[in-house]
N, CA, C and O atoms as a Tripos MOL2 file, in Angstrom:
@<TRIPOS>MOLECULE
protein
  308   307    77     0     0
PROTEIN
NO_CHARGES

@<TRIPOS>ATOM
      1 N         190.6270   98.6070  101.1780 N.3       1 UNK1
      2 CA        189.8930   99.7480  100.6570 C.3       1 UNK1
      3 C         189.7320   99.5640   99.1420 C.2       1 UNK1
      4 O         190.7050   99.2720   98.4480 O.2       1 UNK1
      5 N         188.3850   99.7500   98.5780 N.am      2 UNK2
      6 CA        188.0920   99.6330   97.5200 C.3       2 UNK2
      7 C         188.5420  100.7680   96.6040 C.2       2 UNK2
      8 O         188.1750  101.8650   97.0260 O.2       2 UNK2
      9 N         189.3360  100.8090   95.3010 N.am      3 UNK3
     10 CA        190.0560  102.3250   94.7430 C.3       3 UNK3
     11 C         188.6510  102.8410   93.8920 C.2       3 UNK3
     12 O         187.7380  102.1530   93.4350 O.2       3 UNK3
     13 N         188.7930  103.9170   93.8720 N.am      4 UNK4
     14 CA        187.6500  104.6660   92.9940 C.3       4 UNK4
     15 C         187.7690  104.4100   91.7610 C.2       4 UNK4
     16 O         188.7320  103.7550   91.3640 O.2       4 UNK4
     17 N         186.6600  104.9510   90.7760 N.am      5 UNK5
     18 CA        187.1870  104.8510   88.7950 C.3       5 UNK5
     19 C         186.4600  106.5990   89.1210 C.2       5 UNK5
     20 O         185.5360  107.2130   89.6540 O.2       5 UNK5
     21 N         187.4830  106.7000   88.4720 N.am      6 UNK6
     22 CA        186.9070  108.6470   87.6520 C.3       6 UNK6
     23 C         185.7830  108.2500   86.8430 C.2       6 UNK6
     24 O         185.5530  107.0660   86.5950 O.2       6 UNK6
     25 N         185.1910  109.0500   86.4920 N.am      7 UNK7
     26 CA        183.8060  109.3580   85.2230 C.3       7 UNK7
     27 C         184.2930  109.4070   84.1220 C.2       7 UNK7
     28 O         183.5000  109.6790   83.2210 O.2       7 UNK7
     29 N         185.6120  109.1960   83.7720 N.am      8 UNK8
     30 CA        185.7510  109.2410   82.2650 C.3       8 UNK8
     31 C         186.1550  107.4770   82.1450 C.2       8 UNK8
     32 O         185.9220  106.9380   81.0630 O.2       8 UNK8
     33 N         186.7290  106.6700   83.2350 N.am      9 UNK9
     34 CA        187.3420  105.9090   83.2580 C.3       9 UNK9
     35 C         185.5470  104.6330   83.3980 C.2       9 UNK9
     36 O         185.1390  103.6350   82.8030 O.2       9 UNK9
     37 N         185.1530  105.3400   84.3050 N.am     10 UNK10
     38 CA        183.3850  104.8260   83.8760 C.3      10 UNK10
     39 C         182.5810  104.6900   83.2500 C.2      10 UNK10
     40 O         181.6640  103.8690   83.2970 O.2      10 UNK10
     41 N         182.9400  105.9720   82.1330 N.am     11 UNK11
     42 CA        182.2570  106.0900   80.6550 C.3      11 UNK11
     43 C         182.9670  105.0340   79.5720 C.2      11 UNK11
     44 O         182.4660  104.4430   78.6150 O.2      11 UNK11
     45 N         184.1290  105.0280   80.0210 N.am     12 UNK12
     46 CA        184.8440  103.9330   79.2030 C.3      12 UNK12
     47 C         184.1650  102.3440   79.0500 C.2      12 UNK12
     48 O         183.6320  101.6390   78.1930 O.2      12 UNK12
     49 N         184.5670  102.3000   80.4820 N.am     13 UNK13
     50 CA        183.6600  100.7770   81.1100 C.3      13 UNK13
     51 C         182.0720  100.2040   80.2020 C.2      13 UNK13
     52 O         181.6120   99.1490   79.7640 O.2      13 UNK13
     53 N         181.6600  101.7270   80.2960 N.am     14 UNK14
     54 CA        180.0650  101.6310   79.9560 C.3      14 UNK14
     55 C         179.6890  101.3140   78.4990 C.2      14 UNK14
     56 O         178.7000  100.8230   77.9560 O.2      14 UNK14
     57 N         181.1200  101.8890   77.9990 N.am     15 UNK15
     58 CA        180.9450  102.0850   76.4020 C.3      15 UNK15
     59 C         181.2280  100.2630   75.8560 C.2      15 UNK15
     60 O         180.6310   99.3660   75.2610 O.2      15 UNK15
     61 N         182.3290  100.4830   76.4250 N.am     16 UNK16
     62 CA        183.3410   98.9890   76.1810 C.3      16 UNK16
     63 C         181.5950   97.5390   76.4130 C.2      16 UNK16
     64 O         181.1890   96.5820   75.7540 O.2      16 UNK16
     65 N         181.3020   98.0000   77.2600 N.am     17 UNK17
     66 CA        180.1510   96.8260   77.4700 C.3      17 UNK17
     67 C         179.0370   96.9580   76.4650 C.2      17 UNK17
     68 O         178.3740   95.9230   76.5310 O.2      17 UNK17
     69 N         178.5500   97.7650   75.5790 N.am     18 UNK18
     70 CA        177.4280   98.7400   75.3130 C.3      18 UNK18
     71 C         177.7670   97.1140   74.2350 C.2      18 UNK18
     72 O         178.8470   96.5240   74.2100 O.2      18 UNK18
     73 N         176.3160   96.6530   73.3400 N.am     19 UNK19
     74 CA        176.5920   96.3010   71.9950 C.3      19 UNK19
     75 C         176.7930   97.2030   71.1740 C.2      19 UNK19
     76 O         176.5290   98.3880   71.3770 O.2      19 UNK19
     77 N         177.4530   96.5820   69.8010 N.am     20 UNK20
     78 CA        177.8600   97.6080   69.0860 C.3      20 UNK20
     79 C         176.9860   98.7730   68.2700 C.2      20 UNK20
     80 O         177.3010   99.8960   67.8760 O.2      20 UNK20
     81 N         175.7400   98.0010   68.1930 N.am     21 UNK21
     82 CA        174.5230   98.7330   67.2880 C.3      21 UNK21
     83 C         174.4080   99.5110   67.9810 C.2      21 UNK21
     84 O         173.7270  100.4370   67.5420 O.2      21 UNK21
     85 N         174.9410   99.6900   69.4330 N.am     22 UNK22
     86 CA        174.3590  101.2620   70.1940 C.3      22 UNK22
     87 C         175.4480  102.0230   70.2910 C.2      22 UNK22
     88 O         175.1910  103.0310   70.9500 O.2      22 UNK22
     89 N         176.3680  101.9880   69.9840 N.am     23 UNK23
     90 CA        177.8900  103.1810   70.2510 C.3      23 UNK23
     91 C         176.9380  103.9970   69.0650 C.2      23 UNK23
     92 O         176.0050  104.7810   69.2390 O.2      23 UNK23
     93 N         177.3400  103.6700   68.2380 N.am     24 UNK24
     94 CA        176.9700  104.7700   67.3090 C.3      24 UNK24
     95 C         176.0940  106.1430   67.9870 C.2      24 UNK24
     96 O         176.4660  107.2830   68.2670 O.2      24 UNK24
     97 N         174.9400  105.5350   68.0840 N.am     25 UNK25
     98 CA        173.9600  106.4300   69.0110 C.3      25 UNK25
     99 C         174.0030  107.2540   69.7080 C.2      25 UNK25
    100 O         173.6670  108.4380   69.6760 O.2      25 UNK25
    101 N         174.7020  106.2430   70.8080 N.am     26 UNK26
    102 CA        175.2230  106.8610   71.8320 C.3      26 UNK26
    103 C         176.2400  107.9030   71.5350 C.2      26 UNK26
    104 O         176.0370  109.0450   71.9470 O.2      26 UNK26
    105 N         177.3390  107.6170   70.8460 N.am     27 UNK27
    106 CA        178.5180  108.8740   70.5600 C.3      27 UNK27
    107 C         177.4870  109.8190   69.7090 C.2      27 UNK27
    108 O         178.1760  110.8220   69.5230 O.2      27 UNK27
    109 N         176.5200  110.0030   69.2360 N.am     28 UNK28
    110 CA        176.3260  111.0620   68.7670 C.3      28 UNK28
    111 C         175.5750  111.9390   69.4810 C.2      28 UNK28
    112 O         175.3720  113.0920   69.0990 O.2      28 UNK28
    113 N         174.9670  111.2890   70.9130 N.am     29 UNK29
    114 CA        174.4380  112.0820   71.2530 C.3      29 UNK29
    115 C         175.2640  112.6550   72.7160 C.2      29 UNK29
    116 O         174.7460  113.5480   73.3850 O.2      29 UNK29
    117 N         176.6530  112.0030   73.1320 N.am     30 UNK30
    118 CA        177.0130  111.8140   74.0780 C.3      30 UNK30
    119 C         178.5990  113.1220   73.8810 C.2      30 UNK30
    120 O         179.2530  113.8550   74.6230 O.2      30 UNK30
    121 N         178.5520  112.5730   71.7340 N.am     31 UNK31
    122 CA        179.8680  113.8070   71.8360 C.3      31 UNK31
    123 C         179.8260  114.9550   71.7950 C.2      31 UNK31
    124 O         180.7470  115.6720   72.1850 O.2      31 UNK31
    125 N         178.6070  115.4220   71.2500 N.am     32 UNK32
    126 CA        178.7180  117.1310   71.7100 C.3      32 UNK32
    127 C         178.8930  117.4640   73.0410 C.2      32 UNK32
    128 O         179.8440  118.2370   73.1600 O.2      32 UNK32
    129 N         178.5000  117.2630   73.8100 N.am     33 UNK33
    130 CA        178.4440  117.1270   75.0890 C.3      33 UNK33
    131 C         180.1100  117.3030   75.7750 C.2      33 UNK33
    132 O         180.3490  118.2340   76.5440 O.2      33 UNK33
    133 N         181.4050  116.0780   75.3020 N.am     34 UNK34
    134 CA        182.2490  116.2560   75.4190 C.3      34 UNK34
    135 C         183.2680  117.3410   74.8190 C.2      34 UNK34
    136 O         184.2330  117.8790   75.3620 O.2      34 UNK34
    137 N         182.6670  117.5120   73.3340 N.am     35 UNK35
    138 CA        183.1150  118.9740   72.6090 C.3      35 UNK35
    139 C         182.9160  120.0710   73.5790 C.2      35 UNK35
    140 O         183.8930  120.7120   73.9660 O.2      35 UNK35
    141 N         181.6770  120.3450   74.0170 N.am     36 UNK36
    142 CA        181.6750  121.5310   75.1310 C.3      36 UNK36
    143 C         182.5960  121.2970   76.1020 C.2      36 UNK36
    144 O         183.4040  122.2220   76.1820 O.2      36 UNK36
    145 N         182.7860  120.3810   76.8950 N.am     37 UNK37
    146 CA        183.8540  120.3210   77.8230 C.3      37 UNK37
    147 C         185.2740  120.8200   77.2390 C.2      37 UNK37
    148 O         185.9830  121.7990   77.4720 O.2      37 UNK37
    149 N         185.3560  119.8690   76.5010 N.am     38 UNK38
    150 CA        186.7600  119.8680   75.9450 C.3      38 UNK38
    151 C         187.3290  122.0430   75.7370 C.2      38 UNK38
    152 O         188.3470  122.6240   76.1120 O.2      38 UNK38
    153 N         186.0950  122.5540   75.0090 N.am     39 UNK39
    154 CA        185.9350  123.5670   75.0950 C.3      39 UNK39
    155 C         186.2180  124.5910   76.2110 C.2      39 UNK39
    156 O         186.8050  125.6710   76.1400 O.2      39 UNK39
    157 N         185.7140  124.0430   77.1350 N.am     40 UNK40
    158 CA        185.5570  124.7020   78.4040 C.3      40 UNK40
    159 C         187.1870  124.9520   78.9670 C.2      40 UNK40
    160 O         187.7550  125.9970   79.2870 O.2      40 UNK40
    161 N         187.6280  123.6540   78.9430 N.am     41 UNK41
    162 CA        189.0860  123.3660   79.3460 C.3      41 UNK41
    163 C         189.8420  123.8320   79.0170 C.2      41 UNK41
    164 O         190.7500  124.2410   79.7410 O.2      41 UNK41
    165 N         189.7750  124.0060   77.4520 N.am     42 UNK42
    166 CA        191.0290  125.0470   76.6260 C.3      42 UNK42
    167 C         191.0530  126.5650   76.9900 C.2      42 UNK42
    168 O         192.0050  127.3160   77.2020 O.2      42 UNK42
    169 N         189.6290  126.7900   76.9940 N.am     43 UNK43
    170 CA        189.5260  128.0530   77.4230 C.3      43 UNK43
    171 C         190.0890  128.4200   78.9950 C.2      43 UNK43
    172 O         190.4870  129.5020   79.4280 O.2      43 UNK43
    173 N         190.0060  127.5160   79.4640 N.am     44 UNK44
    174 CA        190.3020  127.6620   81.0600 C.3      44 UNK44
    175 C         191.7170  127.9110   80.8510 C.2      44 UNK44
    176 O         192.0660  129.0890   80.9310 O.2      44 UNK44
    177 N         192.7770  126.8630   80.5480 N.am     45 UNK45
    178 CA        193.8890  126.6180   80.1130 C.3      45 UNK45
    179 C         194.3130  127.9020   79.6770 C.2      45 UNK45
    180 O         195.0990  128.6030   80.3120 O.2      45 UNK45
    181 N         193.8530  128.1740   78.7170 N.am     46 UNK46
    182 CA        194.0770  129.9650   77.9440 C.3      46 UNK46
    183 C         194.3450  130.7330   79.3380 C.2      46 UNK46
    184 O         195.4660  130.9220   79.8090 O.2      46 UNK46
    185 N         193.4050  131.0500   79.7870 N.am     47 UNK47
    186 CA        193.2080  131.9010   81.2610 C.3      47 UNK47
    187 C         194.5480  131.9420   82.3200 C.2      47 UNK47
    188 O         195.2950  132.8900   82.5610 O.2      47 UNK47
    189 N         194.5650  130.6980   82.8020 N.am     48 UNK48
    190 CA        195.3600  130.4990   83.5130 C.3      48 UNK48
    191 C         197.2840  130.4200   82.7380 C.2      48 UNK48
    192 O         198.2670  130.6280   83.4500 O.2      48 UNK48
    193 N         197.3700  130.1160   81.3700 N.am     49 UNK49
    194 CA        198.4240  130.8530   81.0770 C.3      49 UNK49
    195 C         199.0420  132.1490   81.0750 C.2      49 UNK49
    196 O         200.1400  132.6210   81.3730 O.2      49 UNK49
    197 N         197.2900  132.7920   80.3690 N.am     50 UNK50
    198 CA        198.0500  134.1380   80.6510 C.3      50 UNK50
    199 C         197.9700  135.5000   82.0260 C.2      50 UNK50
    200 O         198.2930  136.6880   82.0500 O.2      50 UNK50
    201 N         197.3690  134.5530   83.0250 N.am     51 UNK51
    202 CA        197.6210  135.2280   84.2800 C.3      51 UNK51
    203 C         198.8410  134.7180   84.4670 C.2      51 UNK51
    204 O         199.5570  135.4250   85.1760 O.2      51 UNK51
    205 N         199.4050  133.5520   84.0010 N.am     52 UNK52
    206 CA        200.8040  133.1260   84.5140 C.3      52 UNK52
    207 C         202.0070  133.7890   84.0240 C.2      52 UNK52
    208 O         203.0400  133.9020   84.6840 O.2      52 UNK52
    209 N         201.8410  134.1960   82.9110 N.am     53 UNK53
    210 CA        202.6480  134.9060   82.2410 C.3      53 UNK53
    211 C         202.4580  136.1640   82.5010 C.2      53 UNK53
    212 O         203.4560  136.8230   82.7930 O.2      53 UNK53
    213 N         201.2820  136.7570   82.4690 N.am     54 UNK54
    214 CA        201.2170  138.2490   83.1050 C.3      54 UNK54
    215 C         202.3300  137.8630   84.7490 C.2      54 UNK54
    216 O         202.9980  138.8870   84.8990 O.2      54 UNK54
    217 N         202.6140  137.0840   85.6230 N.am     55 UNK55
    218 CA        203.0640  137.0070   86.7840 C.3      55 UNK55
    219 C         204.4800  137.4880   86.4760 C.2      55 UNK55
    220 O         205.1970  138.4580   86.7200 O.2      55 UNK55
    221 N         204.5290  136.2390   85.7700 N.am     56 UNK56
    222 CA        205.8850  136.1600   85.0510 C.3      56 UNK56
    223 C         206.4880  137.7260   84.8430 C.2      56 UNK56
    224 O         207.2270  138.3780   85.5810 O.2      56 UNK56
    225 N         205.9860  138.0040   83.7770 N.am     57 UNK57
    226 CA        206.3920  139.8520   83.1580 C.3      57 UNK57
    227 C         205.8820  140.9890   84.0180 C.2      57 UNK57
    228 O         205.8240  142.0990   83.4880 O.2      57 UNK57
    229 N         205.5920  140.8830   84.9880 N.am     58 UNK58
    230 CA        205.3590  141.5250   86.6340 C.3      58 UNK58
    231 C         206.7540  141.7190   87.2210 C.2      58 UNK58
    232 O         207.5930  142.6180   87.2710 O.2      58 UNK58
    233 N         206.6180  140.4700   87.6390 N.am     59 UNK59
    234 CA        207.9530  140.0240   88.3980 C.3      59 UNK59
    235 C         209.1470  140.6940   87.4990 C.2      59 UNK59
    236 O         209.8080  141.4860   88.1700 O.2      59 UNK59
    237 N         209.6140  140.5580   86.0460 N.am     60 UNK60
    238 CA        210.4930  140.9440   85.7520 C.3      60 UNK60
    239 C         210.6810  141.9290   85.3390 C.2      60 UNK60
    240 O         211.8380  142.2520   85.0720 O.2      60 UNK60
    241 N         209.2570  143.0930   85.0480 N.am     61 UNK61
    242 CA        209.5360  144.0620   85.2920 C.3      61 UNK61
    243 C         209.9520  144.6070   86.7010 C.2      61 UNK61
    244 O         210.6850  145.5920   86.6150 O.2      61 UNK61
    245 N         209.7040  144.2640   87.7870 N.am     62 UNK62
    246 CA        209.9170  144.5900   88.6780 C.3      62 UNK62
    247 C         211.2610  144.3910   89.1690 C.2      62 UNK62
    248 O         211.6570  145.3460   89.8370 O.2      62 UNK62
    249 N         212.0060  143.5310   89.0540 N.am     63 UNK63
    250 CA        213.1670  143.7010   89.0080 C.3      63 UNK63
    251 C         214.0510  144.7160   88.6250 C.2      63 UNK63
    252 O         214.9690  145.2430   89.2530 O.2      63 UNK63
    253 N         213.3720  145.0190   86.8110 N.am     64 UNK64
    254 CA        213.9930  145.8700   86.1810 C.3      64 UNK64
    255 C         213.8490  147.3150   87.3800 C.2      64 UNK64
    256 O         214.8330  147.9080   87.8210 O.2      64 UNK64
    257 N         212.6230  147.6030   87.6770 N.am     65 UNK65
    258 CA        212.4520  148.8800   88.1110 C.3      65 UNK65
    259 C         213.4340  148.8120   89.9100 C.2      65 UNK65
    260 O         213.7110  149.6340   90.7840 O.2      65 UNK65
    261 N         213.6120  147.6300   89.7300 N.am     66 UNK66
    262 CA        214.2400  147.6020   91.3320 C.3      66 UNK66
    263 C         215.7850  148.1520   91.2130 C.2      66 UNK66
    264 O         216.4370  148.7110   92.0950 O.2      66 UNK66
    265 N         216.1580  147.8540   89.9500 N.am     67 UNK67
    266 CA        217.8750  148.0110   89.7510 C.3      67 UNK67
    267 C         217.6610  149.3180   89.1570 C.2      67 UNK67
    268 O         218.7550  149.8790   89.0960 O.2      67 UNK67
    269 N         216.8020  149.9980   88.7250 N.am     68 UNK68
    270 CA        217.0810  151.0960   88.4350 C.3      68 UNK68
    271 C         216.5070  152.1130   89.4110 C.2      68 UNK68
    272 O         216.4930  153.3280   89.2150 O.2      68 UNK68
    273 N         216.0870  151.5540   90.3660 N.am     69 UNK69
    274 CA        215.5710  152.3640   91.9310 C.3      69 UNK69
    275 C         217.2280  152.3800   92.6030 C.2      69 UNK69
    276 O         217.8990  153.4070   92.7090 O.2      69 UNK69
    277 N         217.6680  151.0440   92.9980 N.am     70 UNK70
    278 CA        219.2560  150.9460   93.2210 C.3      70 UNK70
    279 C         220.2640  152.0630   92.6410 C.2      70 UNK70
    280 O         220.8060  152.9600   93.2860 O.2      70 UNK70
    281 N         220.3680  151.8190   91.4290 N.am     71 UNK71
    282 CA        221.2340  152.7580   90.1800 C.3      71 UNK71
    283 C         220.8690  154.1730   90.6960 C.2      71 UNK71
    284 O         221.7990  154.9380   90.4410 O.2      71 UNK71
    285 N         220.0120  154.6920   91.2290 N.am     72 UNK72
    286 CA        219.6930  156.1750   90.9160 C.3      72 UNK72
    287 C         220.0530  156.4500   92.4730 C.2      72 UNK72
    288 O         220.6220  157.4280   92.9560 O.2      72 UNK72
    289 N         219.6440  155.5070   92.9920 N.am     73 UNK73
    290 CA        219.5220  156.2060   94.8240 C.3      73 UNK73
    291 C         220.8460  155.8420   95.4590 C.2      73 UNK73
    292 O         221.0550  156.3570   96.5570 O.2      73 UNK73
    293 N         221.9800  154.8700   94.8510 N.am     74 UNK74
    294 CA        222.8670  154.4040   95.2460 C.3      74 UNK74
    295 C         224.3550  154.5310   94.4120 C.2      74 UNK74
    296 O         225.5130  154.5560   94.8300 O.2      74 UNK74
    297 N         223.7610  154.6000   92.9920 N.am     75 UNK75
    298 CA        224.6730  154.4900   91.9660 C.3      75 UNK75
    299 C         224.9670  153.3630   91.7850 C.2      75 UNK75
    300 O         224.7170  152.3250   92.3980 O.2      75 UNK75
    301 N         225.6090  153.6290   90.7640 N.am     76 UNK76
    302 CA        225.5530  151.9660   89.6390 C.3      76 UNK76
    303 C         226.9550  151.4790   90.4770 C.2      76 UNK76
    304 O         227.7650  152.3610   90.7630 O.2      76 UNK76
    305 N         227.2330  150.0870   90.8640 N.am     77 UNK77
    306 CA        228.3160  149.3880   91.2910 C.3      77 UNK77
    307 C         228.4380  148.0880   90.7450 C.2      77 UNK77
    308 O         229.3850  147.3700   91.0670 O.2      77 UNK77
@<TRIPOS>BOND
     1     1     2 1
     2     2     3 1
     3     3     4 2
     4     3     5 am
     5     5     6 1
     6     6     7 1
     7     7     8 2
     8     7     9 am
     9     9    10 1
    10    10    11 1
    11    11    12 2
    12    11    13 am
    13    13    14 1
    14    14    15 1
    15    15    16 2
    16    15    17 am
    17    17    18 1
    18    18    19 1
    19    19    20 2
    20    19    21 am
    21    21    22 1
    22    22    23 1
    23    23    24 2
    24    23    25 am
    25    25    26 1
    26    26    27 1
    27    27    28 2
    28    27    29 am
    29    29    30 1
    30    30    31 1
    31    31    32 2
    32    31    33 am
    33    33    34 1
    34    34    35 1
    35    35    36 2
    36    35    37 am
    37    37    38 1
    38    38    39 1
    39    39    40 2
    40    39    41 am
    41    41    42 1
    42    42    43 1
    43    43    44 2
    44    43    45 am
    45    45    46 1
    46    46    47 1
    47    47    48 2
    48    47    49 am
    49    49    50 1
    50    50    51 1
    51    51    52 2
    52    51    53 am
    53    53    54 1
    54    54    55 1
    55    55    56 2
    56    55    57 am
    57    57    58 1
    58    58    59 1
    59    59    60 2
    60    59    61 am
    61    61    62 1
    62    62    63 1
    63    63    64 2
    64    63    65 am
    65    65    66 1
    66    66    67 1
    67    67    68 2
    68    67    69 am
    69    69    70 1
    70    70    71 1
    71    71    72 2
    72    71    73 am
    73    73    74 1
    74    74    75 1
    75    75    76 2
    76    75    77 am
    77    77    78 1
    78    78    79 1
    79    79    80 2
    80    79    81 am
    81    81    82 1
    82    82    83 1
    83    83    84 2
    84    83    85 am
    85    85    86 1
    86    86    87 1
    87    87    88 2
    88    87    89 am
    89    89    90 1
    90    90    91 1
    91    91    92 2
    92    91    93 am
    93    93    94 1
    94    94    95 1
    95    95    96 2
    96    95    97 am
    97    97    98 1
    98    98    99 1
    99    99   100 2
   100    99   101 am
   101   101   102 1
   102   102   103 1
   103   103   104 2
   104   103   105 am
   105   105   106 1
   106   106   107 1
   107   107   108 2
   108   107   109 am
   109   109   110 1
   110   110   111 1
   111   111   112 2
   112   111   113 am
   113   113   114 1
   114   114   115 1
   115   115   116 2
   116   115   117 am
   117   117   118 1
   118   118   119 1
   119   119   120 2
   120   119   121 am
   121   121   122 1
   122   122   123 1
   123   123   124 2
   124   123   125 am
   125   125   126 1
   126   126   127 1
   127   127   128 2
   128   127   129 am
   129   129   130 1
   130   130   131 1
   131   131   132 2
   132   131   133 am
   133   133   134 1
   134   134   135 1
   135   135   136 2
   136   135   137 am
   137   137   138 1
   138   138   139 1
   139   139   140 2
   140   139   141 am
   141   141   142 1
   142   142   143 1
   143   143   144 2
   144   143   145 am
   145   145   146 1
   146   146   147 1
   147   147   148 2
   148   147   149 am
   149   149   150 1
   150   150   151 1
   151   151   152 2
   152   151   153 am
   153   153   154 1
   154   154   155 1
   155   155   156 2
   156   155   157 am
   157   157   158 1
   158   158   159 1
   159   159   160 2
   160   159   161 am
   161   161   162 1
   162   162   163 1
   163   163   164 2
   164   163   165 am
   165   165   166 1
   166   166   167 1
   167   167   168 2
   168   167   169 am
   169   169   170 1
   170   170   171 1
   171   171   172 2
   172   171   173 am
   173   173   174 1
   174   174   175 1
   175   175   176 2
   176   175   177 am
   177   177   178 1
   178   178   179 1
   179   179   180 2
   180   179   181 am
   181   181   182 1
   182   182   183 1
   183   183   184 2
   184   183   185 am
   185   185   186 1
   186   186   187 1
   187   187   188 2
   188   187   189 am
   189   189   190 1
   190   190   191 1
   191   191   192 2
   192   191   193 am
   193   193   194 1
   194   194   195 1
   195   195   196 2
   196   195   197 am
   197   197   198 1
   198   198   199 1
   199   199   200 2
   200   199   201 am
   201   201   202 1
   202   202   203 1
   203   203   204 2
   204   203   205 am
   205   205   206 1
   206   206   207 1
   207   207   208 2
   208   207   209 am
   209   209   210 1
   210   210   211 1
   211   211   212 2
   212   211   213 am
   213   213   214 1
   214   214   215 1
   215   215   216 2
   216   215   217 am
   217   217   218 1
   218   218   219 1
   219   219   220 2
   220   219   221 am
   221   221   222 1
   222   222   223 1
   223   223   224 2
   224   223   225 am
   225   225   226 1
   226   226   227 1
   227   227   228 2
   228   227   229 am
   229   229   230 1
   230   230   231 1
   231   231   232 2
   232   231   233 am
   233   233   234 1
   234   234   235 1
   235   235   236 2
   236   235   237 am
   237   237   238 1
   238   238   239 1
   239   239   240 2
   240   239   241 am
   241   241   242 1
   242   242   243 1
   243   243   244 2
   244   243   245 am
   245   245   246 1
   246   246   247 1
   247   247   248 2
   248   247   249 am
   249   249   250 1
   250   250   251 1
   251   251   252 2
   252   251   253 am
   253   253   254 1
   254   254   255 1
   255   255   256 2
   256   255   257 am
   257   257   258 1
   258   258   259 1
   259   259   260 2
   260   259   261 am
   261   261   262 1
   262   262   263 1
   263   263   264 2
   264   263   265 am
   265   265   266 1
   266   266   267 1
   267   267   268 2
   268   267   269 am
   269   269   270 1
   270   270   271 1
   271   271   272 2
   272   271   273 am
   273   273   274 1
   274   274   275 1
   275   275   276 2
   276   275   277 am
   277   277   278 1
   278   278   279 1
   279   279   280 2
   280   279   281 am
   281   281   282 1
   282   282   283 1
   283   283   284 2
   284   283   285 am
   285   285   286 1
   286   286   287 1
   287   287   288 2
   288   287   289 am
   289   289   290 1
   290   290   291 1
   291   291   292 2
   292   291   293 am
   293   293   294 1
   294   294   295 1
   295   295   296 2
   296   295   297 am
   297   297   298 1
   298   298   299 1
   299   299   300 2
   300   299   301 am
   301   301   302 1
   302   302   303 1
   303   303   304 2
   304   303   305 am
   305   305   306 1
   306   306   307 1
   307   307   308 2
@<TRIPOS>SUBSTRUCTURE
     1 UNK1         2 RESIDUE 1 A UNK
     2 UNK2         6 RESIDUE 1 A UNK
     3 UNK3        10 RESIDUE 1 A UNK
     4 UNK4        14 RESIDUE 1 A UNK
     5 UNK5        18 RESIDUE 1 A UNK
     6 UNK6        22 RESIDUE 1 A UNK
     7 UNK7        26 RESIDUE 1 A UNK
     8 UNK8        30 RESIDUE 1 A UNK
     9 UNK9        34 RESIDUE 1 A UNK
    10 UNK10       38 RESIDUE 1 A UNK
    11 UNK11       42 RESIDUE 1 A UNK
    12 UNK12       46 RESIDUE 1 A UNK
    13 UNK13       50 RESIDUE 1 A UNK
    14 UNK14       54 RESIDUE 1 A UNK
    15 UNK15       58 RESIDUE 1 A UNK
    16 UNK16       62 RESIDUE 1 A UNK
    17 UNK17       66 RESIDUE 1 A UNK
    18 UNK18       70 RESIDUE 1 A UNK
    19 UNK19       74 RESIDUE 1 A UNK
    20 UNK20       78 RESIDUE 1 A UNK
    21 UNK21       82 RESIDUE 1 A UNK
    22 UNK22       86 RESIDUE 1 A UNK
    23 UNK23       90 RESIDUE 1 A UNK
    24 UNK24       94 RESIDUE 1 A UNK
    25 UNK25       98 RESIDUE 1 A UNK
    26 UNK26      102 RESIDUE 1 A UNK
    27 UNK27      106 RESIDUE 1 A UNK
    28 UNK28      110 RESIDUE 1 A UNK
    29 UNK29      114 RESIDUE 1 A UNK
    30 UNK30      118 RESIDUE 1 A UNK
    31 UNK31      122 RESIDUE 1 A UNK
    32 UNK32      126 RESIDUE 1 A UNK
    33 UNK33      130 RESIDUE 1 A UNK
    34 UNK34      134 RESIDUE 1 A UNK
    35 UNK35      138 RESIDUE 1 A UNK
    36 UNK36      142 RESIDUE 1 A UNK
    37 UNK37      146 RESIDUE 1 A UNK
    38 UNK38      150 RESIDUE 1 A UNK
    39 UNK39      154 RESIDUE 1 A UNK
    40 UNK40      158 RESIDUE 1 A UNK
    41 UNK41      162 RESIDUE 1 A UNK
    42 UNK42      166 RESIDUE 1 A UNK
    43 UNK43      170 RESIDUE 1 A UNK
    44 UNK44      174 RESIDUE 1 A UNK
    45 UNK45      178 RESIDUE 1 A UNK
    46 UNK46      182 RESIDUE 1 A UNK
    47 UNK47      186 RESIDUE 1 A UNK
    48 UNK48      190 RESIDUE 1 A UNK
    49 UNK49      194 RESIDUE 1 A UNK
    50 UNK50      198 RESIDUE 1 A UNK
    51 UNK51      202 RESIDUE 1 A UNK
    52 UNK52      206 RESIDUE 1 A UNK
    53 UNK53      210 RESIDUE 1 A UNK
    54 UNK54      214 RESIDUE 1 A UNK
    55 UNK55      218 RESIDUE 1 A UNK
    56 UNK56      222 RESIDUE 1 A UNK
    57 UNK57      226 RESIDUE 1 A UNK
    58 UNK58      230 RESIDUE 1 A UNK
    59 UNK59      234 RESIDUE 1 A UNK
    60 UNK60      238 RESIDUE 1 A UNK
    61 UNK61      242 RESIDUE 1 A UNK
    62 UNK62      246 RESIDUE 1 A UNK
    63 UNK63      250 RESIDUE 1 A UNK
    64 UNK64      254 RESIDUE 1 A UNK
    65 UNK65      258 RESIDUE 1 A UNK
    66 UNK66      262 RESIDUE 1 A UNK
    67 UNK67      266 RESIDUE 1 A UNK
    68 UNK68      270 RESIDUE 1 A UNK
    69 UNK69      274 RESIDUE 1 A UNK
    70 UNK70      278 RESIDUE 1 A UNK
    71 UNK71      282 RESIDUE 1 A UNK
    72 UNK72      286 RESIDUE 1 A UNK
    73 UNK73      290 RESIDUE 1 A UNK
    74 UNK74      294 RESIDUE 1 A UNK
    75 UNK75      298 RESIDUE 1 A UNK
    76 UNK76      302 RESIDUE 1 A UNK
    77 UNK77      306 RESIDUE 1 A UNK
């Protein structure tokens, strides 16, 4: 079985072969392009931390409110 290359690992390939009089070019018209991504990602990243952390401080409030559901209906032991 032949292994795959990712698209970044392809862009590499493409670049690495390119002569040199054309990188230039090419990265200028190729890096904004990756700035938006790169963009995209952090922002994603952002997101998904702080639903994770909202989980996080869920959960431990909930605890809290669980021992003091215990404490009141059972008394403290």
């Amino acid at each position: 079985m032949e292994n795959k290359q990712t698209a970044m690992t392809q862009l590499i390939e493409k670049i690495l072969r390119m002569p040199e009089s054309n990188i230039k070019g090419f990265l200028k018209i190729i890096g904004p392009v990756f700035v938006e991504l790169e963009k995209e990602q952090i922002k994603d990243a952002y997101v998904v931390g702080i639903l994770d952390s909202d989980i996080i401080l869920f959960e431990e409030k909930n605890k809290i409110f669980a021992e003091q559901y215990y404490n009141e209906t059972y008394g403290q032991n």
